[in-house]
C-alpha positions, 0 to 999 in steps of 0.5 A: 212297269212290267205290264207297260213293258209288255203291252210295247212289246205287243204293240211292237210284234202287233206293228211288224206283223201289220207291215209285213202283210201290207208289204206282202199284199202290196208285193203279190198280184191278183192271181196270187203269184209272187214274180213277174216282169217288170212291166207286168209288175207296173201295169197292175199296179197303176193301170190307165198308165203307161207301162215302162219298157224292161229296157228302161227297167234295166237301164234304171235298175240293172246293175251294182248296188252299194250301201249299208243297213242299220238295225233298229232297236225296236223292244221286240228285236230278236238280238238286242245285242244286234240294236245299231248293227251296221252291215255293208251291204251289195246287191248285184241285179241282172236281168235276163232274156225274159225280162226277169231280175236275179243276182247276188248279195254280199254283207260285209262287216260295218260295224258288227257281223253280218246276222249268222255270219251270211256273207252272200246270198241270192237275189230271188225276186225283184219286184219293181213298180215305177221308182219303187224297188224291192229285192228278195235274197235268201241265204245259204242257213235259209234265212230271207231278206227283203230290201225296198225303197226308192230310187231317186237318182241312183239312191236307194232310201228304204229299209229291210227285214229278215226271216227265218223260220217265218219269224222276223229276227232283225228289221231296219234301214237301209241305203245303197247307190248304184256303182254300176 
């Protein structure tokens, strides 16, 4: 019973790792670089296709994000006290004359605390590839999180994971829609 244990175990860390480095390969360009605009973001990514403009980047994702996230209660989690934590999550995303996303993040109690009670934070990367979103925020105890998922029709249906110290502590769904 212990070793089937341990091998879920394995196979669980072995699968995260696996996701976290497709999400980072997908998210980083040729040259290496984590941030660009938006349509240089696109055109790497599909070429032969026509980009789309930053305004229609903006039109489409600028703006106030709400929703909530649920962690998984995955063998390897990092708190199992935290397995089915629900947070109220709100991401606010401008973007500025250079075509470049920033904003702000809030967590609001769902049905647990906010993880180390970080109630806000800082949008810090916002990768965007057709209907495709991806948000980077970093807390004010260091720790990151990335939200993806897609957009349909104002709905965002995705998931996130969270970092600290380069390890990953809490991983889950996510769904938010656009107030604003």
């Amino acid at each position: 019973m212990r070793i089937c244990q341990l091998f879920s175990r394995i196979a669980g860390i072995m699968l995260s790792a696996l996701l976290t480095a497709l999400t980072f390969g997908c998210a980083a360009d040729s040259l290496g670089t984590y941030s660009s605009t938006p349509t240089e973001r696109l055109a790497a990514t599909a070429p032969g296709a026509q980009a789309t403009s930053s305004a229609d980047a903006e039109s489409r994702f600028t703006g106030v994000w709400q929703g909530t996230t649920l962690a998984n209660c995955a063998a390897f989690a990092h708190l199992p006290s935290r397995c089915n934590a629900q947070q109220v999550v709100t991401i606010t995303l401008v973007q500025g004359p250079n075509a470049k996303f920033s904003g702000s993040y809030t967590c609001a109690y769902g049905n647990m605390d906010c993880y180390h009670e970080n109630n806000s934070g800082k949008v810090i990367d916002v990768i965007i590839a057709r209907a495709r979103m991806s948000v980077r925020v970093i807390m004010p105890d260091g720790t990151s999180c990335i939200y993806t998922g897609i957009d349909m029709n104002q709905t965002i249906n995705g998931g996130y994971t969270c970092y600290q110290g380069g390890g990953l502590i809490e991983e889950g769904s996510w769904q938010a829609r656009r107030s604003y």
